[in-house]
N, C-alpha and C positions, 0 to 999 in steps of 0.2 A: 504494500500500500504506500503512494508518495506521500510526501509532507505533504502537498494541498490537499488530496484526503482528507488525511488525518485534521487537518483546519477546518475543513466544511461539519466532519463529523461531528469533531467539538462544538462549532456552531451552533449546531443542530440541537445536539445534548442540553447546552445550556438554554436553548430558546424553550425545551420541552420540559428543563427542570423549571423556569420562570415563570409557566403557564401554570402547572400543576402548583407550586405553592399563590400563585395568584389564585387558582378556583379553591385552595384550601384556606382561603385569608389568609397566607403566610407572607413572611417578606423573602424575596430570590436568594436573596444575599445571604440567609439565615442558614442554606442548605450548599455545604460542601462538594464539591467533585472531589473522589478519591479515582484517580483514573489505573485502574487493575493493569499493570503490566508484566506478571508472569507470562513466561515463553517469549517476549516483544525482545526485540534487538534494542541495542544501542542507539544506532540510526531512530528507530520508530521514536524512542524514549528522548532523545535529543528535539524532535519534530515536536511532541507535545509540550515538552518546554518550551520552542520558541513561538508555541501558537497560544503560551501563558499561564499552559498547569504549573501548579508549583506540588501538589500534593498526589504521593505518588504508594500504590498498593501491592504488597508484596506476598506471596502465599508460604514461601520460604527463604528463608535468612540466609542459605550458602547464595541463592540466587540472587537478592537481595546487595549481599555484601560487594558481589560482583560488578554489581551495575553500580555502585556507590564509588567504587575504586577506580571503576572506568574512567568514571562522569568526571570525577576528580580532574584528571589530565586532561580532561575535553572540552570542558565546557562550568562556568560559575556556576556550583550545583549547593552554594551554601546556604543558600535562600529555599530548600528545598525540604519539604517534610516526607518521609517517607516513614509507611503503617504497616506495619504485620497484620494481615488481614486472614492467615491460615493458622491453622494448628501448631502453637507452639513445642514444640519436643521439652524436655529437663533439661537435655545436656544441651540443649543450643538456648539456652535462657542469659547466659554474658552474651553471646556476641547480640542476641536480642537487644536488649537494656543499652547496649553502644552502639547500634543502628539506628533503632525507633523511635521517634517522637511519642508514635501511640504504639501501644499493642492490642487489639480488636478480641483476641482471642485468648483471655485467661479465665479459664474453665474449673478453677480447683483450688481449694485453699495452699494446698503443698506447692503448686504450680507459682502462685501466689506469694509464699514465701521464700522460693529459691528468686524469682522476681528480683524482690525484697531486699534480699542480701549483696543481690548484684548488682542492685541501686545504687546501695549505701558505699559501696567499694567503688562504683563509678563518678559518686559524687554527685546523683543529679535525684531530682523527685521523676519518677518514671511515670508518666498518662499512661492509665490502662481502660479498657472497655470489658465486659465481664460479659463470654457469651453465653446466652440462653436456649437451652435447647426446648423447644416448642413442639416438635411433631414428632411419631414414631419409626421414624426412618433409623435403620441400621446404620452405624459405620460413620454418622454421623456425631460431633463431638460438642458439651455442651452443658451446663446445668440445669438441673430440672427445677423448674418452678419451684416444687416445694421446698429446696436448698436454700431457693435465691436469698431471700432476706438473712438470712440467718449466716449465709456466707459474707455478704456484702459488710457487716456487721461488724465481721472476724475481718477480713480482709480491711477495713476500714484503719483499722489500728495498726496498722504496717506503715511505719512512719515515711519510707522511702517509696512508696507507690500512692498512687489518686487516682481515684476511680473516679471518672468521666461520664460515664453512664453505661449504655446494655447494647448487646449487638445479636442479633440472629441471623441463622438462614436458612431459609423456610424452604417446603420442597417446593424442584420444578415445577409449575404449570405451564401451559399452553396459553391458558387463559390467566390473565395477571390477578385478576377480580379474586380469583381463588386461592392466593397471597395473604388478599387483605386481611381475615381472621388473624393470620400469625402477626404481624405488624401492628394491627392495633392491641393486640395482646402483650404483646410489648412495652407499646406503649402506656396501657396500662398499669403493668407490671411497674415502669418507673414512675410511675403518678402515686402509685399508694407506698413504693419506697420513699419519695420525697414527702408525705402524707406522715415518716419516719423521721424527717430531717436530715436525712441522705441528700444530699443535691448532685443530680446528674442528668446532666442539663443535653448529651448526646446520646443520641438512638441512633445507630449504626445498625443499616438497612436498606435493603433495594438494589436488586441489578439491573442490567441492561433489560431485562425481560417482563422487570415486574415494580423500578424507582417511583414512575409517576404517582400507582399507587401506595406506595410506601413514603415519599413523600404528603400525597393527602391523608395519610394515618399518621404523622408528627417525625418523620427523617428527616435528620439534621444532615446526615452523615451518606452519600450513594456513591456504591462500591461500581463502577463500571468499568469496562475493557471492550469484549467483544462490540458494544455497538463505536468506539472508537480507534479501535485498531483491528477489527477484522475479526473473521473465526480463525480458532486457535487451533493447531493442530494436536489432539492426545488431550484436550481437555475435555469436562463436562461443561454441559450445559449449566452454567452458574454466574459469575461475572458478565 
């Protein structure tokens, strides 16, 4: 895909996230692009920064780390937020915490506390997002509802980490509409933690398939790829 693509794409993206928080009375500016670039070259990831992304999505840290190292020699990449938006491993939780502004996907108090440690060692307060797991899909990773509060809670009192708010991903549909349940349940879910005095203020949610309505269910945060870099080869249908 060229760079003017990849421009017209983005275009598009942001015109269709502006609409949708405009029919949900939201303001545009309120909801983030995270623009999903696993599998994307260097080349592609260069293009979307000069057409203005700055915040950029990652499913795995070795891949991650790579494209950070690159970008270094190539291009002013300091300005640039990059999120772990996949399943975190244990043993990849340091180079985690020295990559990520956010991390989208801590799933588990333990998870949580190695976090924690690697914060404190790196010197910084680490943004995290605490994923919810919503549906009975296999294989997928996640906290169950009934955990949530009661993790969030534990997790709270970790002096080196800040919880942001809640992130899901709901299954495939065809039809987006059939999304919505898990989305606004979400957003639920953090309406009655801040009902706690939790404040977490992002909902991390919505792909390419399914943001518009996950944005008029209260997403702050929309993980996209495929609709601005093309289909991926060897992935699922997700991003």
């Amino acid at each position: 895909m060229t760079g003017a693509q990849i421009f017209e794409n983005i275009r598009i993206i942001c015109g269709r996230i502006s609409h949708a928080a405009i029919r949900a009375g939201r303001k545009p500016e309120d909801i983030k692009l995270i623009a999903v670039t696993k599998t994307i070259s260097i080349q592609q990831l260069k293009e979307a920064i000069d057409a203005g992304l700055r915040i950029f999505g990652e499913s795995k840290v070795q891949e991650a780390r790579e494209k950070v190292e690159s970008l270094k020699l190539k291009v002013e990449s300091s300005n640039l937020e990059w999120h772990l938006i996949g399943h975190l491993q244990k043993n990849k939780a340091k180079t985690a915490v020295e990559l990520f502004e956010m991390i989208h996907s801590i799933d588990s108090l333990e998870l949580a506390e190695i976090a924690d440690k690697h914060a404190e060692k790196a010197g910084k307060i680490q943004k995290i997002l605490l994923q919810v797991k919503l549906s009975d899909e296999t294989g997928k990773y996640g906290i169950l509802k009934d955990n949530l509060f009661g993790l969030i809670r534990k997790i709270s009192g970790l002096k080196n980490l800040s919880i942001k708010g809640l992130m899901t991903i709901p299954p495939f549909f065809e039809n987006p509409e059939n999304a919505r349940p898990y989305f606004n349940e979400l957003r639920v879910l953090r309406d009655k933690a801040e009902t706690m005095e939790f404040n977490l203020p992002e909902l991390s949610m919505g792909m390419t398939n399914d943001f518009e309505v996950a944005i008029e269910e209260g997403a702050t945060m929309v993980r996209i790829g495929t609709a601005i870099f093309g289909e991926r080869k060897n992935c699922p249908k997700e991003a």
